[in-house]
C-alpha positions as CSV (number, residue, x, y, z in Angstrom):
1,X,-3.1,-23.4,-87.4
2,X,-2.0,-21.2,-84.5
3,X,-3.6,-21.9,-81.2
4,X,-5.4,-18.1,-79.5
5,X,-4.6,-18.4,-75.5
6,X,-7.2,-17.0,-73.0
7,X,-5.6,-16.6,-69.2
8,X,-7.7,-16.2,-66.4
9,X,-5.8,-14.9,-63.9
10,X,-5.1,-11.8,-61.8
11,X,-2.4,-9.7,-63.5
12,X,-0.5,-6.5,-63.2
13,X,-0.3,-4.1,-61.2
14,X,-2.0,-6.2,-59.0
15,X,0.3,-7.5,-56.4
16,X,0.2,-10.9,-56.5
17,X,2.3,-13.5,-57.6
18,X,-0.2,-15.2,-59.6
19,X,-0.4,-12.1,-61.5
20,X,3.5,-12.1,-62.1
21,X,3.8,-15.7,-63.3
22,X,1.1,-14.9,-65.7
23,X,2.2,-12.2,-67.1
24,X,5.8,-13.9,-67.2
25,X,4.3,-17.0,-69.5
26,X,2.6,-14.7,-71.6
27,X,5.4,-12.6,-72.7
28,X,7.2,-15.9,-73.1
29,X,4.2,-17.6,-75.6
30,X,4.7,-14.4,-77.8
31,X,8.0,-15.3,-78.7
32,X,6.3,-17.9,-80.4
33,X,5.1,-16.4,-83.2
34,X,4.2,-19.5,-85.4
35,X,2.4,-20.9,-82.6
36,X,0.4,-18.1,-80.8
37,X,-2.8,-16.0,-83.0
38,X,-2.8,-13.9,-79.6
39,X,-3.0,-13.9,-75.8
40,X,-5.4,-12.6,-73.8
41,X,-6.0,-12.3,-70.3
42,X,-9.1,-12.0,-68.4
43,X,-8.4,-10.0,-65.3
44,X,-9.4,-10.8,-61.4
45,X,-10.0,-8.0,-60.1
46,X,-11.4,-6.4,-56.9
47,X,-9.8,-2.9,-56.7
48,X,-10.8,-1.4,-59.3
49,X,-7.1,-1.0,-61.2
50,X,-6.4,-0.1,-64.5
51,X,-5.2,-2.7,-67.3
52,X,-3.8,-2.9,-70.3
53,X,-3.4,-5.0,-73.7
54,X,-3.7,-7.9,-73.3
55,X,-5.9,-7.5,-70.5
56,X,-9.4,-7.4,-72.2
57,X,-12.1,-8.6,-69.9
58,X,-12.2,-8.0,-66.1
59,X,-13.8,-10.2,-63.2
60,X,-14.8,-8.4,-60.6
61,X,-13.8,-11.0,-58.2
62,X,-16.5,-11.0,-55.4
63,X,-19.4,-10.7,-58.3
64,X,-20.3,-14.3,-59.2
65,X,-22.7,-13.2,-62.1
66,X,-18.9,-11.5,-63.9
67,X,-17.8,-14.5,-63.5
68,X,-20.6,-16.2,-65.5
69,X,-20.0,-12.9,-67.7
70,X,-16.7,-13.6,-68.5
71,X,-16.9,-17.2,-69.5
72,X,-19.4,-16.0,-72.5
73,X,-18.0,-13.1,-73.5
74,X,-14.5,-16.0,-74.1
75,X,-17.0,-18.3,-75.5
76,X,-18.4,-16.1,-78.1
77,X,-15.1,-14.1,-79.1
78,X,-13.8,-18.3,-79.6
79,X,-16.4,-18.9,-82.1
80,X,-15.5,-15.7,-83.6
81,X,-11.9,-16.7,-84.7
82,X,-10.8,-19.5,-87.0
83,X,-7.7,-20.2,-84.5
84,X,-8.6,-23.0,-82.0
85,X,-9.2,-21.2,-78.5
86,X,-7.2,-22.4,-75.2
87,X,-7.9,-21.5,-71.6
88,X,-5.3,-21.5,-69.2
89,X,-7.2,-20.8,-66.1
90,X,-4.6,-19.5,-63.4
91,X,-6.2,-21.5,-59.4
92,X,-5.9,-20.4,-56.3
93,X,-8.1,-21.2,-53.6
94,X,-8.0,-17.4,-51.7
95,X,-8.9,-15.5,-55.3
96,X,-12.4,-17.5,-55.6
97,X,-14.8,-16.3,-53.2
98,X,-17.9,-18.1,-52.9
99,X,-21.7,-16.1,-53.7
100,X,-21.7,-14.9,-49.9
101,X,-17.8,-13.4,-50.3
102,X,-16.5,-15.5,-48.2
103,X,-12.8,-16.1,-49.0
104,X,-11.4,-19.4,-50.8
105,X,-15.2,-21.3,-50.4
106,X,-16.1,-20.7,-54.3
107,X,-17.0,-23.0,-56.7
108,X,-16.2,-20.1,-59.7
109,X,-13.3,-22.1,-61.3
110,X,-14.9,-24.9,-61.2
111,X,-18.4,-23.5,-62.9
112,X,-15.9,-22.0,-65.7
113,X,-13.8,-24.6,-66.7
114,X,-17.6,-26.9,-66.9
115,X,-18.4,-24.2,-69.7
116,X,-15.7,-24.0,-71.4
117,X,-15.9,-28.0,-72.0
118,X,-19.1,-28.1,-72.9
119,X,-18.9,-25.3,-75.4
120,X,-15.7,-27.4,-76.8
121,X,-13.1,-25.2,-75.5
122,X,-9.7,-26.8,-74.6
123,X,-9.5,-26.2,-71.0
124,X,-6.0,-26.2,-69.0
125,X,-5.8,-25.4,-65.1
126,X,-2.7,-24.6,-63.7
127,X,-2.9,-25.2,-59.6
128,X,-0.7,-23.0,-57.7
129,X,-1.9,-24.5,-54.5
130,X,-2.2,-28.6,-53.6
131,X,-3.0,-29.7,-50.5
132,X,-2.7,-32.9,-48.9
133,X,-4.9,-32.5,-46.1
134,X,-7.7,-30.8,-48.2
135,X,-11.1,-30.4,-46.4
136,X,-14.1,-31.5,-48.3
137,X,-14.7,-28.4,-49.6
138,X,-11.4,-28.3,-51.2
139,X,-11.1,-32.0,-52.4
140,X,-14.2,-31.7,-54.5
141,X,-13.0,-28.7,-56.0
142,X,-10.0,-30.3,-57.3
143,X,-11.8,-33.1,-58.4
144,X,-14.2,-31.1,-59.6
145,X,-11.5,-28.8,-61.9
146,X,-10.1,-32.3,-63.1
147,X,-13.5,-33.8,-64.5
148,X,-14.5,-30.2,-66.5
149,X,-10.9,-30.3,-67.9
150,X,-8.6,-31.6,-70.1
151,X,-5.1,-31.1,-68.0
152,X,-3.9,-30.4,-64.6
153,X,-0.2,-28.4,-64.6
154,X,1.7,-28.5,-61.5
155,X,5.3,-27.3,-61.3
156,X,6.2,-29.7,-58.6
157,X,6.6,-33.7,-59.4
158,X,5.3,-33.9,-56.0
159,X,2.0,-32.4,-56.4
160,X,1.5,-34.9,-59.1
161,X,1.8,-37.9,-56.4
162,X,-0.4,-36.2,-54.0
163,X,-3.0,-35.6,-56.8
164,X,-3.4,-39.3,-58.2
165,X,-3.1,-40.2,-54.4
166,X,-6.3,-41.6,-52.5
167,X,-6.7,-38.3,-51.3
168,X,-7.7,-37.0,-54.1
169,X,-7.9,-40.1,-56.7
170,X,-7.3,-38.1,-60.0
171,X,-6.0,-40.2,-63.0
172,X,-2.4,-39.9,-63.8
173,X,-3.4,-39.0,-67.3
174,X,-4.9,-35.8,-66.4
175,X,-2.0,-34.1,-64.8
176,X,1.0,-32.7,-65.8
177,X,4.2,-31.5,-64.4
178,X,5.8,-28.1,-66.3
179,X,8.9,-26.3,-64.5
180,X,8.0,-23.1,-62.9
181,X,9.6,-20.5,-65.1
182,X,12.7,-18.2,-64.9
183,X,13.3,-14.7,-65.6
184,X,17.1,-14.2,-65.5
185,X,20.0,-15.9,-67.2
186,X,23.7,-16.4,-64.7
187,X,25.0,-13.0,-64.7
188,X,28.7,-13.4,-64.9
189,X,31.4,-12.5,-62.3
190,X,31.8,-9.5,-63.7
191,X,27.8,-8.5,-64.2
192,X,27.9,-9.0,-60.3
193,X,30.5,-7.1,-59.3
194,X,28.9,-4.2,-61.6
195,X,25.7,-4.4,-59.8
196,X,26.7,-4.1,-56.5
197,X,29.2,-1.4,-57.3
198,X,25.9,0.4,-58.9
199,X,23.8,-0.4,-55.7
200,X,27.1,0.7,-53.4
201,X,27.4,-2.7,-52.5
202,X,31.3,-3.7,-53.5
203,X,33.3,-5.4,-50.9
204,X,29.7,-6.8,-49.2
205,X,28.8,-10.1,-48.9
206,X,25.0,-9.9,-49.9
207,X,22.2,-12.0,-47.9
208,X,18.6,-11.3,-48.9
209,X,15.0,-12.1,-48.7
210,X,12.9,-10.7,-51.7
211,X,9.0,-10.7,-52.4
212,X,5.5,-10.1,-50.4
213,X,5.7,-9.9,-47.1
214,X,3.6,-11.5,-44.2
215,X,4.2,-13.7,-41.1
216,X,4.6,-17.0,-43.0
217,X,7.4,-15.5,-45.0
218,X,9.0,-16.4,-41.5
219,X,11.7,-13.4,-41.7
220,X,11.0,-13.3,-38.1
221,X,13.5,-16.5,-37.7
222,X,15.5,-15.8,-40.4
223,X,16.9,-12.2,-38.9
224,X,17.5,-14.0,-35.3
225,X,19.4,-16.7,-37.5
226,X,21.6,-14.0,-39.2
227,X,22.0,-11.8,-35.9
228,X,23.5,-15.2,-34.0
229,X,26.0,-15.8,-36.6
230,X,27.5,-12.3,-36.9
231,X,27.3,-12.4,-33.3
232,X,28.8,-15.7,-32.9
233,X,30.9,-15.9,-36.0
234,X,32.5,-12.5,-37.5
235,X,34.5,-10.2,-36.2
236,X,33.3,-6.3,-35.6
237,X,35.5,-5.7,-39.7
238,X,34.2,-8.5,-41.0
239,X,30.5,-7.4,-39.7
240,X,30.9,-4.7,-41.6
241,X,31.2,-6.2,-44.8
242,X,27.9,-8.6,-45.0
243,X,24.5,-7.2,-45.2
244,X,21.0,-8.9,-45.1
245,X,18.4,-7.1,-47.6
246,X,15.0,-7.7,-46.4
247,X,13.2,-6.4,-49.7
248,X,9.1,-5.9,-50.5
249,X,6.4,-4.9,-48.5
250,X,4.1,-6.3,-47.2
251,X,0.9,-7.9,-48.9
252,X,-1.7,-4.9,-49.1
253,X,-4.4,-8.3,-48.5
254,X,-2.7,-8.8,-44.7
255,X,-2.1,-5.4,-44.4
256,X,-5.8,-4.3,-44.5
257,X,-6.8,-7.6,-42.7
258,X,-8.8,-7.9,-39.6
259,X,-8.6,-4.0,-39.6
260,X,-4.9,-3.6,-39.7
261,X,-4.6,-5.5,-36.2
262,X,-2.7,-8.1,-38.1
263,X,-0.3,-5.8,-39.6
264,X,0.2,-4.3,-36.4
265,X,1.2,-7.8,-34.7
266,X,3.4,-8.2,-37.2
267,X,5.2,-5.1,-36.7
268,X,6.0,-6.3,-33.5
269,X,7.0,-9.6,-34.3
270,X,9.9,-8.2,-36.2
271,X,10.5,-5.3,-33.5
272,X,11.2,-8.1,-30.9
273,X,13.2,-10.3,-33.5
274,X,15.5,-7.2,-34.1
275,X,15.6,-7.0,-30.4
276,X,17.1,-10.2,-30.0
277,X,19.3,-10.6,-33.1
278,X,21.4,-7.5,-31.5
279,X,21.3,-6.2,-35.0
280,X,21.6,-3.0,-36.5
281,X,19.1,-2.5,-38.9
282,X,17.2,0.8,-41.1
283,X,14.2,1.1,-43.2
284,X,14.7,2.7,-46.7
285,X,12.4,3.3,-49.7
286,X,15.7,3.2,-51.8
287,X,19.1,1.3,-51.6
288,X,21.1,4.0,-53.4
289,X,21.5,6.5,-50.1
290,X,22.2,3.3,-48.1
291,X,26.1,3.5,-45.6
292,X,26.1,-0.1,-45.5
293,X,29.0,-0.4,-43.3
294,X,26.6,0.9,-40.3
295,X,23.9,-1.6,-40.6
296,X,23.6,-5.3,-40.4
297,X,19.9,-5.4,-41.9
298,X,18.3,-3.6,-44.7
299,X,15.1,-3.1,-45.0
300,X,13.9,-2.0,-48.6
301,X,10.4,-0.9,-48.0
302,X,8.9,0.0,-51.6
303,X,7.5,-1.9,-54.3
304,X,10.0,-3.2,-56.5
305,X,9.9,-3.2,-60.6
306,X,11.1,-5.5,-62.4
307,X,14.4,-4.0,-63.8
308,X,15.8,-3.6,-60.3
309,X,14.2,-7.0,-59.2
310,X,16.5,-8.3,-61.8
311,X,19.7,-6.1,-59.6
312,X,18.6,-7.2,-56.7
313,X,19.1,-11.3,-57.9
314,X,22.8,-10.5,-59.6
315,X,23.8,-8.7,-57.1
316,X,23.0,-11.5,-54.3
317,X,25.2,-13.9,-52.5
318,X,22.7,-15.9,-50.9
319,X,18.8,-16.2,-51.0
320,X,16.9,-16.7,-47.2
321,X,13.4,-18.2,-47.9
322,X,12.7,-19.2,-44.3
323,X,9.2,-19.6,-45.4
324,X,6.3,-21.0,-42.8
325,X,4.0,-22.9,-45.2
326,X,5.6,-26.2,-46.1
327,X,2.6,-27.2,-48.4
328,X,3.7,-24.3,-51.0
329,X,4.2,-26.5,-54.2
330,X,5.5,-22.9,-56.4
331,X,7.9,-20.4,-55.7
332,X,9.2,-17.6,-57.9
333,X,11.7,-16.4,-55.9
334,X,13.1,-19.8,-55.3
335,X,13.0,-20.3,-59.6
336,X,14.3,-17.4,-59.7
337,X,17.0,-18.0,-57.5
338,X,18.3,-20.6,-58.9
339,X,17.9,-19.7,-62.4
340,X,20.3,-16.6,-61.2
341,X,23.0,-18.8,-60.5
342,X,22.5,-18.3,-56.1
343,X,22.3,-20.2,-53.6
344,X,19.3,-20.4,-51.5
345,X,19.0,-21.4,-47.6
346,X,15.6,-22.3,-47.5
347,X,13.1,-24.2,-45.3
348,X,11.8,-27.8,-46.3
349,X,8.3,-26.7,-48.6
350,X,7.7,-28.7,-51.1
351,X,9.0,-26.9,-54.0
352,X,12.3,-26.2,-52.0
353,X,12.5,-30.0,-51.8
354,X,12.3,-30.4,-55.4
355,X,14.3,-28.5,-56.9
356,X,17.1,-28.4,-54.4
357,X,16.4,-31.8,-52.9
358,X,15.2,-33.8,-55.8
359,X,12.4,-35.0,-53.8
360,X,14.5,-37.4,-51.8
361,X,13.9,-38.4,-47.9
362,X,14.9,-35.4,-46.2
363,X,16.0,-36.0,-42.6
364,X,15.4,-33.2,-39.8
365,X,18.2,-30.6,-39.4
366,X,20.2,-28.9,-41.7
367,X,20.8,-30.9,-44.8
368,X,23.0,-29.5,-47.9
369,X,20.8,-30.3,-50.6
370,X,21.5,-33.4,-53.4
371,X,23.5,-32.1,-56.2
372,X,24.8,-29.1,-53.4
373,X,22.6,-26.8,-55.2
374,X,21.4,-25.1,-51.9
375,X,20.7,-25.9,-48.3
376,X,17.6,-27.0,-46.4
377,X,16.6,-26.2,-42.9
378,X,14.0,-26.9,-40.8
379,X,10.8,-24.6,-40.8
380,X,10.2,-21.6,-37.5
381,X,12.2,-21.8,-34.3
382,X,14.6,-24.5,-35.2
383,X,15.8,-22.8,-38.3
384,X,17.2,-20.1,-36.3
385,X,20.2,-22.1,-35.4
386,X,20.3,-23.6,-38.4
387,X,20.5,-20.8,-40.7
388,X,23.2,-19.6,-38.6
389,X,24.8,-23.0,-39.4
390,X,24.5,-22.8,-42.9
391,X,25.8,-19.1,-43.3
392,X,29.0,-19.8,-41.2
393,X,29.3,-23.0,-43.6
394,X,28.7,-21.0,-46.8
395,X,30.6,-17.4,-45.8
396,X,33.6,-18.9,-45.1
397,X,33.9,-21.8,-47.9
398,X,34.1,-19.4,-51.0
399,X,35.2,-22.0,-53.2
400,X,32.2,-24.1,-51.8
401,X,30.0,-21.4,-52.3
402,X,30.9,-21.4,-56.2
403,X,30.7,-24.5,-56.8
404,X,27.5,-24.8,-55.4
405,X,26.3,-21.3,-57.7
406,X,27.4,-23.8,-60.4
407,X,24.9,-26.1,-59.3
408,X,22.1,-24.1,-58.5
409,X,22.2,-22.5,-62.2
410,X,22.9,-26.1,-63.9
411,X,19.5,-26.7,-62.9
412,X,17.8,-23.4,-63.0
413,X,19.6,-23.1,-66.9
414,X,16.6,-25.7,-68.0
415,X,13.7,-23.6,-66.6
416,X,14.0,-20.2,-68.5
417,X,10.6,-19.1,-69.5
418,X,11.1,-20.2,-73.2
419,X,11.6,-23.5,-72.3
420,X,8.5,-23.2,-70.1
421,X,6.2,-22.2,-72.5
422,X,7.2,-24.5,-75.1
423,X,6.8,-27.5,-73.0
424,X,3.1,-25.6,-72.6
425,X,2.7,-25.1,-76.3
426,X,4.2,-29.3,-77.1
427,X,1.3,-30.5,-74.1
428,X,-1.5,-28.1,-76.1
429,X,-0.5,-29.8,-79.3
430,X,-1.0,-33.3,-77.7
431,X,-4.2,-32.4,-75.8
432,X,-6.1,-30.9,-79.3
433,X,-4.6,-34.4,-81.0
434,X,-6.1,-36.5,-78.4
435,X,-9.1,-34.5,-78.5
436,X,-9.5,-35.2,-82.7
437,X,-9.0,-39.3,-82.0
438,X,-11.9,-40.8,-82.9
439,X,-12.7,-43.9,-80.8
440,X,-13.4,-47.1,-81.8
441,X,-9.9,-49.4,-81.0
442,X,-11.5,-52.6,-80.6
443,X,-14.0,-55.1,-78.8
444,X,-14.4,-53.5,-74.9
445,X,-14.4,-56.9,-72.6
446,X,-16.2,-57.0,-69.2
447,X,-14.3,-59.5,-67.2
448,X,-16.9,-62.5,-66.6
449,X,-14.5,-65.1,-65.4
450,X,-12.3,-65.0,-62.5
451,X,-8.6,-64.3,-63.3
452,X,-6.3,-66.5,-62.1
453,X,-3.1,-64.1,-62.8
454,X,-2.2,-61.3,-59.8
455,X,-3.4,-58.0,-60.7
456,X,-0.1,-55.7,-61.5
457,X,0.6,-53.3,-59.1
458,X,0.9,-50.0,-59.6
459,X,4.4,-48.9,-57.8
460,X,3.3,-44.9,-57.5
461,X,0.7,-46.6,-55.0
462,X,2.6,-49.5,-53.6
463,X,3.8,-47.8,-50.2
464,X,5.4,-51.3,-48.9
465,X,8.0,-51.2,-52.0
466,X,8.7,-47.6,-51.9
467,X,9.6,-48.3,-47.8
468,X,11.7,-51.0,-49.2
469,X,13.2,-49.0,-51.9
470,X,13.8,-46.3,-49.0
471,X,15.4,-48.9,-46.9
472,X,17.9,-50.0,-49.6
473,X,18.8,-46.5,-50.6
474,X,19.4,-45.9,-46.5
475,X,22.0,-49.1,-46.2
């Protein structure tokens, strides 16, 4: 019997990339016809925008009594259906709001997925966010979201060992590691060479930083970093034939913040940045008017759809994600990146060390990643330097730079969106199947009598042999 899927989850045209990555998995479970009755989404919301199928409920986010709303209206359209009913409810800390409004202190996750179970709905949480230096506040909420649910999906192996960590003490059963998806398959040689021909980018080598913009993006460092090495390492021709695309705007949440004095900050941030780079640089609303040859940085200031996001990836050389936040266990752009077949310089947050480091010890500096599929740097001021490093490395080693495309898509190849929300759909299946076993295996025992054998130990918690593993691998 097909499975019916309830998201809860901002979704477009709200900007957010919440919003994105649902939408992305559920025009990926369609595909599966067999599997999926239908998907539905119940919106976050606090502006007021209009939706569409399969948007069919909306939260108004800063009204705790539509959040109570919402969770009957899905209970009572579940019992409606034969098809067994699944929530996927999208977390993030900064979209639940507690009764007072104020920002990422709410318990309203945490009150839905406790319905849902008790009313017998299969209830899935995907956590964009895992901390591990949680306040209390944030800890019980986690802990919380794990007891009223049947699965915790994370799309970084890390977040998984910070998770059934003493920090937080959830059992490993409970959680559940799913790649983020990707939206783009390796354009060939010649797709590129179209694209930037189209864009009036042929004979440029193409940097660029894609996505929402804000201060913890870090572009600040990353346009100093690119300013030293045309400065230090091209010639006044060569200059002319790299560009560095700096395209999104920035996040209509920071830019209304703290009324606009944020904003404004950050405006001149960037100003002195430019400044000091020695860079010359333009703002544009579209790339197609755009005489390259006369500036060193791009800025595309417009929101960008998804059929010239697409361009934007093919035609890139290299992706800069010189991003502030080193907790950030999901990126998009990063997926993306990779699943494009491009290289990405980008700092060491967690999801960077994943999927370009494999999660192995990760000394400071610049450090090309295992398997060469990008290259790490260190996170603000340092990476300056280092960025610089790594374009010199990577400009002038085309075959190097190829061979490490190869890489990047080798591994971004198994994380198309299909793939994705199969994986979904085969962890559904076992959850409803564990959910149908009745108990009754055997005789429980309650130990009574001292033990003389040594308890096993657990090796995910056993920090002395991991630093002894560490130490081996290091000799």
């Amino acid at each position: 019997m097909p499975y019916n899927i309830r998201i809860v989850s901002t979704y477009p045209p709200r900007r957010c990339g919440i919003g994105t990555f649902s939408r992305d998995l559920a025009n990926a479970l369609e595909h599966f016809t067999s599997e999926i009755g239908y998907i539905r989404v119940a919106v976050i919301d606090k502006d007021h925008l209009p939706y569409h199928i399969p948007v069919d409920l909306v939260i108004d986010q800063y009204n705790p009594q539509s959040w109570r709303n919402a969770a009957d209206d899905i209970i009572a359209r579940a019992k409606e259906s034969s098809n067994k009913t699944i929530v996927l409810l999208q977390h993030e800390y900064g979209l639940d709001p507690d009764d007072k409004g104020k920002d990422c202190r709410g318990t309203n996750y945490v009150n839905m997925a406790k319905t849902f179970t008790e009313n017998g709905l299969t209830t899935v949480i995907y956590l964009h966010t895992v901390l591990d230096n949680p306040d209390e506040h944030q800890k019980k909420v986690m802990q919380d979201l794990a007891r009223y649910s049947q699965s915790l999906i994370v799309t970084t192996e890390s977040a998984i060992h910070i998770l059934e960590s003493p920090i937080y003490g959830i059992h490993h059963d409970k959680l559940k590691h799913i790649d983020h998806g990707i939206r783009m398959e390796h354009p060939s040689q010649f797709d590129r060479l179209e694209i930037k021909e189209k864009l009036g980018l042929k004979n440029h080598v193409l940097l660029t930083t894609i996505g929402l913009l804000s201060p913890d993006k870090g572009i600040q460092f990353s346009i100093k970093g690119f300013g030293r090495f045309i400065n230090e390492s091209l010639t006044p021709q060569q200059r002319n034939s790299i560009v560095y695309l700096i395209a999104g705007q920035c996040h209509p949440e920071f830019v209304k913040s703290d009324n606009g004095e944020n904003y404004r900050r950050f405006q001149q941030t960037l100003a002195q940045s430019l400044e000091q780079a020695n860079v010359r640089w333009c703002k544009v609303s579209s790339l197609f008017e755009v005489e390259y040859d006369k500036f060193d940085v791009v800025f595309l200031d417009a929101f960008i759809e998804e059929k010239h996001l697409l361009e934007i990836y093919g035609a890139t050389n290299i992706m800069l994600l010189p991003y502030l936040n080193m907790q950030q266990i999901s990126s998009g752009i990063l997926a993306d990146t990779l699943g494009s077949g491009r290289i990405a310089i980008a700092t060491k947050f967690r999801y960077a060390l994943e999927l370009i480091h494999s999660n192995q010890k990760c000394p400071p500096g610049i450090v090309i990643g295992r398997h060469a599929r990008g290259i790490l740097v260190d996170p603000g001021e340092p990476s300056v330097e280092q960025i610089a490093q790594a374009l010199d490395y990577l400009v002038f080693n085309q075959n190097k730079r190829l061979q490490m495309e190869k890489q990047a898509h080798q591994r971004g190849y198994q994380m198309s969106w299909d793939n994705t929300a199969w994986a979904l759909l085969q962890h559904i299946d076992f959850l409803t199947e564990e959910n149908q076993i009745q108990t009754g295996r055997g005789v429980t025992f309650k130990r009574d009598k001292p033990s003389i054998y040594q308890n096993i130990k657990d090796a995910r918690f056993d920090d002395t042999a991991g630093a002894q593993q560490e130490k081996k691998s290091d000799a």
